[in-house]
C-alpha positions as a printed Julia matrix, in Angstrom:
425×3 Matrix{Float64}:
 -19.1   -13.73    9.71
 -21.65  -12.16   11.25
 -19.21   -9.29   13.29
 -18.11   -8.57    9.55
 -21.45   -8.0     7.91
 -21.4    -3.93    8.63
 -18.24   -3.95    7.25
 -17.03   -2.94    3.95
 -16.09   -6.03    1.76
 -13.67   -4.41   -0.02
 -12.17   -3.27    2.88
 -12.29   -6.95    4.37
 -10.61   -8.26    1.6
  -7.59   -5.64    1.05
  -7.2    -6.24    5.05
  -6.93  -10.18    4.72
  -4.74   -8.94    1.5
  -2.36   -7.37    4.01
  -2.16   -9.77    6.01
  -1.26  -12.56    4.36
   1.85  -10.67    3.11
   2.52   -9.71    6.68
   2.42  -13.39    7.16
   5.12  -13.94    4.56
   7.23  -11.15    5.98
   7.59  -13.17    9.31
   8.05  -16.43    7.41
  11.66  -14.68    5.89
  12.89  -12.99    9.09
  12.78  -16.41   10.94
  13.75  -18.83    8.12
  15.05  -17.35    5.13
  16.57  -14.31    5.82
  19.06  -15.44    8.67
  20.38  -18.28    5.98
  22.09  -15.03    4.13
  23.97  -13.66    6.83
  27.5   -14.65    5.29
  26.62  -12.67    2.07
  26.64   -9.01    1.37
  23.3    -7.27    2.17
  22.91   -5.42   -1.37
  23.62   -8.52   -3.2
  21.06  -10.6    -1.7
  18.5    -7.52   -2.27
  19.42   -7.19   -5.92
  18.99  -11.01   -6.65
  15.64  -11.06   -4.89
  14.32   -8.15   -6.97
  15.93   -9.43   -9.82
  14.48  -12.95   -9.86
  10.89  -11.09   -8.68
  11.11   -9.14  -11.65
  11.31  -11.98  -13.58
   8.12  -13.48  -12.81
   6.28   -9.97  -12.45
   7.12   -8.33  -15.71
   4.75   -9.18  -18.24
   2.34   -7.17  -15.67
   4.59   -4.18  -17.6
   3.34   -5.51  -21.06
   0.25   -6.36  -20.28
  -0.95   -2.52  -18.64
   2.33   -0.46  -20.95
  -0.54    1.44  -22.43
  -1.61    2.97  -18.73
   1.78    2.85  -17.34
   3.43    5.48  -20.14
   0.05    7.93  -19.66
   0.88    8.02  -16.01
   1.43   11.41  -14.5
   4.78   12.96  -12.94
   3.44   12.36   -9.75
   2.8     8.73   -9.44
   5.65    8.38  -11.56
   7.71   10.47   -8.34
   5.78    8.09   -6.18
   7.12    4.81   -8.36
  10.91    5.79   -7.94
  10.56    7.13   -4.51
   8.77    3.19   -3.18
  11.8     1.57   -5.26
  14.11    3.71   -4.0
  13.09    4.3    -0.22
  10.96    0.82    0.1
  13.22   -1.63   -2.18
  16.35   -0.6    -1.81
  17.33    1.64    1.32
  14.61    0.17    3.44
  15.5    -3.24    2.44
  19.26   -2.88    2.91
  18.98   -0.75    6.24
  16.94   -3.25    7.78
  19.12   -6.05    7.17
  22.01   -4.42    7.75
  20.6    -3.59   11.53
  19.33   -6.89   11.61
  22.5    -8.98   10.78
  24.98   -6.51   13.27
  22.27   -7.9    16.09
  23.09  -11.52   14.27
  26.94  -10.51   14.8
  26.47   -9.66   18.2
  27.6    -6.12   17.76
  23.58   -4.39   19.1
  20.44   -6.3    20.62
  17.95   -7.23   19.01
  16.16   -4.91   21.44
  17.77   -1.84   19.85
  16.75   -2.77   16.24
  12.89   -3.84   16.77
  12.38   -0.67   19.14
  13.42    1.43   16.63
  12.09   -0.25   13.47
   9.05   -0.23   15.35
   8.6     3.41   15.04
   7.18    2.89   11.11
   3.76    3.23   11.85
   4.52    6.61   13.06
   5.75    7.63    9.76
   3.1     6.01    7.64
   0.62    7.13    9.59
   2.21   11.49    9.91
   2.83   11.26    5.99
  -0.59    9.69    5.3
  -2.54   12.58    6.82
  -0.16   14.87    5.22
   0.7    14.37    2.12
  -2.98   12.03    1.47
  -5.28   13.76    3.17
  -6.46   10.68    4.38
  -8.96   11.4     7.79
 -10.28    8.37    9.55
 -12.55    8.76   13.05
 -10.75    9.2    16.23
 -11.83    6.02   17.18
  -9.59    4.66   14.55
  -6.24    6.63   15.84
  -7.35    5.62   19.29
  -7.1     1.5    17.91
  -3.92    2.46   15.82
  -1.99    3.66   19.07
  -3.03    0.77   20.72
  -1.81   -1.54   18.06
   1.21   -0.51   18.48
   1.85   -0.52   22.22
   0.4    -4.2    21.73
   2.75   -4.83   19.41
   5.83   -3.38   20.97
   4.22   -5.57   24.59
   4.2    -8.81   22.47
   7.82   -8.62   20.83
   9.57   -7.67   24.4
   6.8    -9.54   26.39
   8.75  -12.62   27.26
  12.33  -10.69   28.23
  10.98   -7.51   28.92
  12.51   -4.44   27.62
  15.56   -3.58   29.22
  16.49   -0.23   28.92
  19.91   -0.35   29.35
  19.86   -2.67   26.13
  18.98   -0.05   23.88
  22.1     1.59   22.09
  20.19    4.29   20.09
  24.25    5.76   19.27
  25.16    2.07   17.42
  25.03    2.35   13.65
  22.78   -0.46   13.71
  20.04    1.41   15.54
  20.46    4.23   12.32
  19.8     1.84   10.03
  16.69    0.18   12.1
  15.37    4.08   12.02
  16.1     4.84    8.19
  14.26    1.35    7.44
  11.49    2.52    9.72
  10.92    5.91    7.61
  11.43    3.83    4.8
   8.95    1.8     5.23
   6.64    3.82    6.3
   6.64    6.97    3.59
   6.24    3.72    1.07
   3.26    2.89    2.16
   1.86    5.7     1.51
   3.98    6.71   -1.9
   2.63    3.17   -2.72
  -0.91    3.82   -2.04
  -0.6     6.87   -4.39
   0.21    4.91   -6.84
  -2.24    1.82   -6.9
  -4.79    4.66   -6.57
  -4.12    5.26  -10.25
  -2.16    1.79  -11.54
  -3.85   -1.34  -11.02
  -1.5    -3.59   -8.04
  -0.15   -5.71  -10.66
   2.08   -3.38  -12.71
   2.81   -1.56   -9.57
   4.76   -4.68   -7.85
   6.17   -5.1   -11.33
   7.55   -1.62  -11.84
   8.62   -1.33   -7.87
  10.85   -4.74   -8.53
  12.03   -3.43  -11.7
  13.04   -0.12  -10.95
  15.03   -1.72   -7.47
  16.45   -3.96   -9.75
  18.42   -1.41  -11.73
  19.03    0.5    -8.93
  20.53   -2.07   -6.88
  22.18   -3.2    -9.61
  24.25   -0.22   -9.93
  24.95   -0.59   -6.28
  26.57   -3.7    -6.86
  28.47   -3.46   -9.81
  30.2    -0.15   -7.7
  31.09   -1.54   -4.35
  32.43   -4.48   -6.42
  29.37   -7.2    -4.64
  28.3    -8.79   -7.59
  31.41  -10.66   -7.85
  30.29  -12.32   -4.89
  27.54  -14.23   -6.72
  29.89  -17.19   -7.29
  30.3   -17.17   -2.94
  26.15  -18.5    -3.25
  25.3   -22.2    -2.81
  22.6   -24.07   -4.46
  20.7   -23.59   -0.91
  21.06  -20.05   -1.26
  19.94  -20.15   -4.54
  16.65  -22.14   -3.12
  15.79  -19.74   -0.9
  16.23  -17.16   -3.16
  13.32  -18.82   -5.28
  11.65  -19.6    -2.35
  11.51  -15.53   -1.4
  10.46  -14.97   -4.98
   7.14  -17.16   -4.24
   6.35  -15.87   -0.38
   8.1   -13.0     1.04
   9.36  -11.06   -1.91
   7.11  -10.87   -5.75
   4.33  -12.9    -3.65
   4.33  -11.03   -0.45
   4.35   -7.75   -2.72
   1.47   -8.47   -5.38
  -0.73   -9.24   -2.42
   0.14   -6.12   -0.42
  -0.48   -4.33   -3.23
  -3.62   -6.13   -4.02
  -4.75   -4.74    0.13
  -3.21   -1.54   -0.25
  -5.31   -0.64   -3.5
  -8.61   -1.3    -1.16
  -7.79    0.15    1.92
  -6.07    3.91    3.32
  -2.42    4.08    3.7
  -3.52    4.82    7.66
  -5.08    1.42    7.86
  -2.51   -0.54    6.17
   0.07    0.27    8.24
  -1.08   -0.86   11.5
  -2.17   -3.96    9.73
   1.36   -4.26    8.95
   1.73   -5.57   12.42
   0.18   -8.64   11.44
   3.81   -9.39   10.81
   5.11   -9.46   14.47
   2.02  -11.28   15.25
   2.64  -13.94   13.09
   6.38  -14.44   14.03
   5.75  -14.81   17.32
   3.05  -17.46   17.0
   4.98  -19.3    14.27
   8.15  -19.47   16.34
   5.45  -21.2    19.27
   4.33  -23.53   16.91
   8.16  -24.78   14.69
   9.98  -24.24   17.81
   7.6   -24.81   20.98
   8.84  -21.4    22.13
   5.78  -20.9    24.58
   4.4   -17.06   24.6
   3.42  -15.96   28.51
   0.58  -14.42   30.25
   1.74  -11.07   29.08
   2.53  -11.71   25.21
  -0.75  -14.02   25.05
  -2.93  -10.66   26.25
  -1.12   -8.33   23.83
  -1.8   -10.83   21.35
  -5.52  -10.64   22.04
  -5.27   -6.98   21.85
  -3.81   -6.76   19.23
  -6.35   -9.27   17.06
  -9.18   -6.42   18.9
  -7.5    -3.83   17.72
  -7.19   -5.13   13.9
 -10.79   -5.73   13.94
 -11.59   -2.04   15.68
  -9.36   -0.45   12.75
 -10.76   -2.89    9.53
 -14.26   -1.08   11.25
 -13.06    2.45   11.2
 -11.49    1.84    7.71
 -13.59    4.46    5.95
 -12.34    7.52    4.86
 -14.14   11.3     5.65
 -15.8    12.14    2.45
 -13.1    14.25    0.41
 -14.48   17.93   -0.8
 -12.66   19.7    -3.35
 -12.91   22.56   -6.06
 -12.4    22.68  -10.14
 -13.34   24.12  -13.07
 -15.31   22.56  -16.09
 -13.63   22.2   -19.26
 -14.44   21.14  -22.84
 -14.41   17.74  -23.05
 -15.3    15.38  -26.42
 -18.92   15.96  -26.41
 -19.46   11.51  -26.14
 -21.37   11.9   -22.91
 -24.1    14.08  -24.72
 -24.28   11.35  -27.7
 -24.41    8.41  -25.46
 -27.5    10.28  -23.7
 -25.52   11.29  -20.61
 -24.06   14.87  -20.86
 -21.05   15.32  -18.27
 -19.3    18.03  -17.03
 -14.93   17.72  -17.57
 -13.58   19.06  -14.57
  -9.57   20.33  -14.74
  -8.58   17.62  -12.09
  -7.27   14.22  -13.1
  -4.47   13.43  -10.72
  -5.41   13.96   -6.76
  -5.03   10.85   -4.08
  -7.95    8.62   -4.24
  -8.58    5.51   -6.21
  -9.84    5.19   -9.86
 -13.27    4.45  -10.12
 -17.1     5.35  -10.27
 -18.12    7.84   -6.86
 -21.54    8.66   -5.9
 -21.2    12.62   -5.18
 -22.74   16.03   -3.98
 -22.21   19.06   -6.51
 -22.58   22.71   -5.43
 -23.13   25.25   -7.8
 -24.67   28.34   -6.99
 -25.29   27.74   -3.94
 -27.42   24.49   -4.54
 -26.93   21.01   -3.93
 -27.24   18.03   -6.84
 -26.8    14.66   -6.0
 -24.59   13.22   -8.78
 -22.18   10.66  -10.63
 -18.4    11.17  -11.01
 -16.02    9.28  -12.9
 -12.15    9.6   -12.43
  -9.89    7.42  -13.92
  -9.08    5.66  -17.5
 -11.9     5.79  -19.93
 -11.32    2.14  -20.3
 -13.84    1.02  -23.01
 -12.07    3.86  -25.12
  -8.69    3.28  -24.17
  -8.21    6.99  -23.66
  -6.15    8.77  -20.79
  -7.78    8.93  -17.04
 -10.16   12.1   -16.68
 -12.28   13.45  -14.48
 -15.85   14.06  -15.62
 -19.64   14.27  -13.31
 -22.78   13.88  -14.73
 -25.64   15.84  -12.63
 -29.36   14.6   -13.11
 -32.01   16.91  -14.83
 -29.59   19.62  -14.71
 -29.41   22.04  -18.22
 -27.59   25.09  -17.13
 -23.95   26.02  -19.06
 -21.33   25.51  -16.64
 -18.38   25.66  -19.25
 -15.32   27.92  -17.37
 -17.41   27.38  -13.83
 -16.23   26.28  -10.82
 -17.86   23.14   -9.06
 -17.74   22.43   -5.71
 -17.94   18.48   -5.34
 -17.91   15.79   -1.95
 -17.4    12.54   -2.75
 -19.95   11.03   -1.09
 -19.61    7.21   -1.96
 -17.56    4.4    -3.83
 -19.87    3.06   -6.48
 -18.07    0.24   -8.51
 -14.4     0.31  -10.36
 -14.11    1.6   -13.55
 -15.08   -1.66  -16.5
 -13.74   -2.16  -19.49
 -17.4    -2.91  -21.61
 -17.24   -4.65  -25.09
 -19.29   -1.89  -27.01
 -21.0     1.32  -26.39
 -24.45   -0.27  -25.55
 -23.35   -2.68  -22.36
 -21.5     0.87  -21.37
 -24.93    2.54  -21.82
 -26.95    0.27  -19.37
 -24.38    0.3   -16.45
 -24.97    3.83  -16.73
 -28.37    3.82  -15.92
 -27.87    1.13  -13.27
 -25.31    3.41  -11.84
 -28.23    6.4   -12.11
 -30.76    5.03   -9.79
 -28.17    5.82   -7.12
 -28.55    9.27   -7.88
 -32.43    8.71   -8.33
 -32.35    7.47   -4.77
């Protein structure tokens, strides 16, 4: 543990998070997925979301009170995931997948072009994010993925000639791949601000009726009666690994670590297949596919390393707030921002004003312990000037601790001051 021991631990864990879903992934598209090939593509997506929905919607209950004060823009980045990541993704992919199944593409075709979602995920990230990681990381992300492309053709080799980029199938590989990939990071704005729970919920949920739709049009949920009890088996079975499962804990990652980093961890899932189909099926890996391998297990470390984030700077005005800082003790400033992309919680930060520098507290998110709507509100130490109608300049400097839920105002009080002595430092 000792190579980990520099490394954040909440970055650690959302990677392992990741990964286990990735894991799960690779468990469907060798065993469970292939068993549906004889059923419509929409059909089996709508039952899996359906029966995933199922077992993730008292998440809804449980967090309604957050999930109706949510903004316009997570809620954009809700429908767009369930849209884009549950239902054209999903259906795109196996689609392209059961044509190479069929016979009618290679495989070749489908995982070259599916292949290009780290691309996407990692364009959007930096775009529509802001997310900015060391070069060192993009450097370990290319890598990655020539690794991963090297173990998936490794054995065959990739034959050219095989790739029909004109086939429909190859279309729907690339839609899945942008898919994909712009969900990742629609879904990492929206754990930023929802906890991982009610965001797997309301992804499954929202597919669901979506799907649904889909089905009752083209006339496929007719075709329910065509399932057998083993499809109906498996179907369970993809509720408890690759589908609710696989999605709670990539969710559970995704909320700890950037979009950027995610994505590339993401490979985890080619990784996995390929050592899973040595050990079920004895298929033995060569010299070639057992070096990408290895470079590829380098390369996750090198990235979970360079998984922090540039310190974000940004600009906005104080407002009037409630005055409860002041009468707990600790008078904050309100700033006019509440929904930009970074997680809810408690940041250590540098405040500008006048051209000075203060070292100071910020709070964005819920204001739990009052069960009030997220805000954005700093408190600067030994600081008495009026800023009201100012602008701040602020640089988030450092992730203190999420945001708690305390039992009464004086348990709120002393976390306070433990959070202070940061500042004091």
């Amino acid at each position: 543990m000792k190579l980990f021991q520099k490394i954040d631990k909440r970055i650690i864990f959302g990677s392992l998070a990741i990964m286990l879903a990735a894991l799960f992934w690779s468990l469907d598209g060798i065993f469970i997925r292939p068993k549906f090939y004889d059923l419509p593509a929409t059909l089996v997506v709508f039952l899996e979301h359906l029966l995933g929905f199922i077992v993730l919607s008292p998440f809804i209950i449980l967090s309604w009170h957050k999930i109706k004060q949510l903004s316009w823009k997570s809620w954009s980045a809700i429908v767009w995931v369930s849209i884009f990541g549950g239902v054209i993704g999903t259906i795109t992919i196996t689609k392209a997948f059961f044509a190479a199944i069929y016979g009618e593409t290679t495989f070749a075709t489908v995982i070259l072009l599916q292949k290009l979602q780290p691309f996407f995920a990692l364009i959007m990230a930096a775009i529509i994010l802001k997310e900015k990681l060391s070069k060192r990381f993009y450097f370990w992300a290319v890598l990655a993925v020539i690794a991963g492309y090297v173990l998936a053709f490794g054995k065959s080799g990739l034959n050219i000639l095989e790739i029909d980029i004109w086939h429909h199938a190859a279309f729907y590989a690339f839609i899945a791949a942008f898919s994909f990939g712009s969900s990742t990071v629609f879904g990492k704005r929206i754990v930023n601000h929802l906890n991982f729970k009610s965001t797997a919920a309301l992804r499954f949920g929202i597919t669901t009726l979506i799907v649904f739709v889909i089905v009752l049009f083209t006339g496929d949920i007719y075709k329910v009666n065509n399932l057998t009890t083993t499809h109906w088996n498996l179907l369970i079975l993809i509720v408890f690994t690759s589908g609710a499962m696989a999605m709670f804990f990539y969710y559970m990652g995704l909320r700890r670590v950037p979009a950027s980093i995610a994505t590339i961890l993401e490979l985890f899932w080619p990784f996995s297949a390929i050592i899973l189909d040595y050990l079920i099926n004895k298929n033995v890996l060569n010299t070639v596919q057992i070096f990408a391998a290895l470079i590829l297990l380098i390369c996750f470390y090198q990235i979970i390393g360079e998984g922090r984030l540039k310190g974000l700077t940004f600009k906005a005005k104080v407002v009037k707030g409630k005055g409860r800082g002041r009468k707990l003790g600790f008078p904050t400033a309100n700033l006019d921002k509440y929904d930009f992309d970074i997680s809810h919680g408690v940041y250590l930060v540098e405040t500008s004003y006048n051209e000075k520098k203060y070292k100071s507290l910020m709070h964005f998110g819920f204001i739990e312990t009052f069960d009030e709507a997220p805000r954005l509100e700093i408190y600067i130490g030994n600081f008495k000037e009026d800023i009201y109608g100012k602008e701040l300049e602020v640089k988030i400097l450092k992730r203190v601790r999420d945001i708690k839920k305390f039992e009464n105002v004086e348990e709120l009080k002393e976390q306070i001051k433990k959070d202070l002595k940061l500042v004091e430092k």
